[in-house]
C-alpha positions in Angstrom: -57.0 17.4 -29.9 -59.5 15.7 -27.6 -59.3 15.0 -24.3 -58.7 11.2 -24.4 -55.7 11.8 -26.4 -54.0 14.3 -24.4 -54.7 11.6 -21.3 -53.1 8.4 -23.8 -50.2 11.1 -24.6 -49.4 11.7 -20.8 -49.3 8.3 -19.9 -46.8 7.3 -22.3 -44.6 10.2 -21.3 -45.1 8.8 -17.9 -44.3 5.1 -19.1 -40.7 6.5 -21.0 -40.5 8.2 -17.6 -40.4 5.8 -15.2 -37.6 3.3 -17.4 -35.6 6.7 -17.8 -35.5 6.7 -13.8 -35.4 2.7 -13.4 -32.4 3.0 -15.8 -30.5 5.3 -13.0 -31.4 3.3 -10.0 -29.9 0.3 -11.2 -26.2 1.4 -10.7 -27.3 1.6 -7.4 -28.8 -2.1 -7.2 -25.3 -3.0 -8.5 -23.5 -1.8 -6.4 -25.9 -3.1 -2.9 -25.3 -6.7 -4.5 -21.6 -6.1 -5.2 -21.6 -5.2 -0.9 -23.5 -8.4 -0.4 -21.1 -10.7 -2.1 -18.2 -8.9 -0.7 -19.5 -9.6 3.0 -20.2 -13.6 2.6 -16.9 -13.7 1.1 -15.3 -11.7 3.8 -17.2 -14.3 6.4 -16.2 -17.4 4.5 -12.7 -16.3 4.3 -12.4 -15.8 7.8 -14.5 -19.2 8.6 -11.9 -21.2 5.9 -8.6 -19.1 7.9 -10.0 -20.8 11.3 -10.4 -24.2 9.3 -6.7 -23.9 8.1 -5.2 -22.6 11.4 -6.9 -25.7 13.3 -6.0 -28.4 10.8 -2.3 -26.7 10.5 -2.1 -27.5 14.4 -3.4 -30.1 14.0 -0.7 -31.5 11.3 2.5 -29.7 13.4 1.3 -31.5 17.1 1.5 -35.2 15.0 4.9 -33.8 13.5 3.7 -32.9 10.5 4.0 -29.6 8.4 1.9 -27.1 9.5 1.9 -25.5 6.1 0.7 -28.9 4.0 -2.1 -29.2 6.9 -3.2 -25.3 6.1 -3.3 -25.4 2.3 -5.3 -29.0 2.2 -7.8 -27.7 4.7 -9.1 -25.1 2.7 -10.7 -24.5 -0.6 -7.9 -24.2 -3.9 -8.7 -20.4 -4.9 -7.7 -19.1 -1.5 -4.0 -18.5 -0.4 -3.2 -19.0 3.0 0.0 -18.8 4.9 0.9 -21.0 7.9 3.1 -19.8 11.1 3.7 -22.7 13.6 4.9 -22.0 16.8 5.6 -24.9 19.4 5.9 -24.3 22.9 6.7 -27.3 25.6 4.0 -29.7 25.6 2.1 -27.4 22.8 1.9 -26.3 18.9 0.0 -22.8 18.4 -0.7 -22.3 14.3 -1.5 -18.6 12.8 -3.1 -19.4 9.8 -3.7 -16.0 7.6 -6.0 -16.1 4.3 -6.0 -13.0 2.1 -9.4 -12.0 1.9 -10.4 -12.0 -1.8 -12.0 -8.6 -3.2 -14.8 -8.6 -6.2 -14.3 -5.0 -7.1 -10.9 -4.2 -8.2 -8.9 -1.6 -6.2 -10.8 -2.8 -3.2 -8.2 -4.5 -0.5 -9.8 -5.8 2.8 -6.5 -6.9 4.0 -6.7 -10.8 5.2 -8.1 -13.0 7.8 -6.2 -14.3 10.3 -6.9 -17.2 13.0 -5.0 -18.9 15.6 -5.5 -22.6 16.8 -3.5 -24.6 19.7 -3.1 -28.1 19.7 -1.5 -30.4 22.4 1.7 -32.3 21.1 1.4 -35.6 20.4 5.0 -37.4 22.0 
């Protein structure tokens, strides 16, 4: 065996190499994008809970339900829950969203935001 083949034969044991350990680092790559998508949903829920919350106080200061104004304010996949509260001359909403999770078994609880709104006699 000459030298030049000994070099070809090493380089393609280098070439299977190198997928063999691209192979195993892409669980990894996985799982960083996974974290990244979990994080913008966990913002967006949290910026759609303060939409919901101000457009539920919104609907309960002009005698409305709070609830309706909530659930129209934000997006159809989300579920959101709507707790008016009305003091004398103002309505305080607690809107909370459950935070949806993209790994199953994951729970990040939910998002909760508050808005107050001057009544509207």
């Amino acid at each position: 065996m000459s030298y030049g083949s000994k070099v070809r034969d090493a380089k393609v044991r280098d070439r299977g190499q190198v997928a063999i350990e691209y192979l195993g680092f892409i669980p990894i790559l996985i799982l960083v994008a996974m974290a990244g998508v979990q994080v913008g949903l966990i913002a967006y829920t949290a910026q759609q809970a303060g939409t919901a919350a101000r457009a539920g106080a919104r609907a309960a200061s002009l005698e409305g339900s709070a609830q309706d104004g909530c659930v129209n304010a934000i997006s159809d996949w989300l579920s959101v829950s709507c707790v008016p509260a009305e003091g004398d001359d103002e309505v305080t909403v607690t809107a909370t969203v459950e935070i949806p999770s993209i790994v199953p078994g994951w729970n990040f609880g939910d998002a909760q935001k508050t808005a107050t709104m001057p009544l509207d006699h």
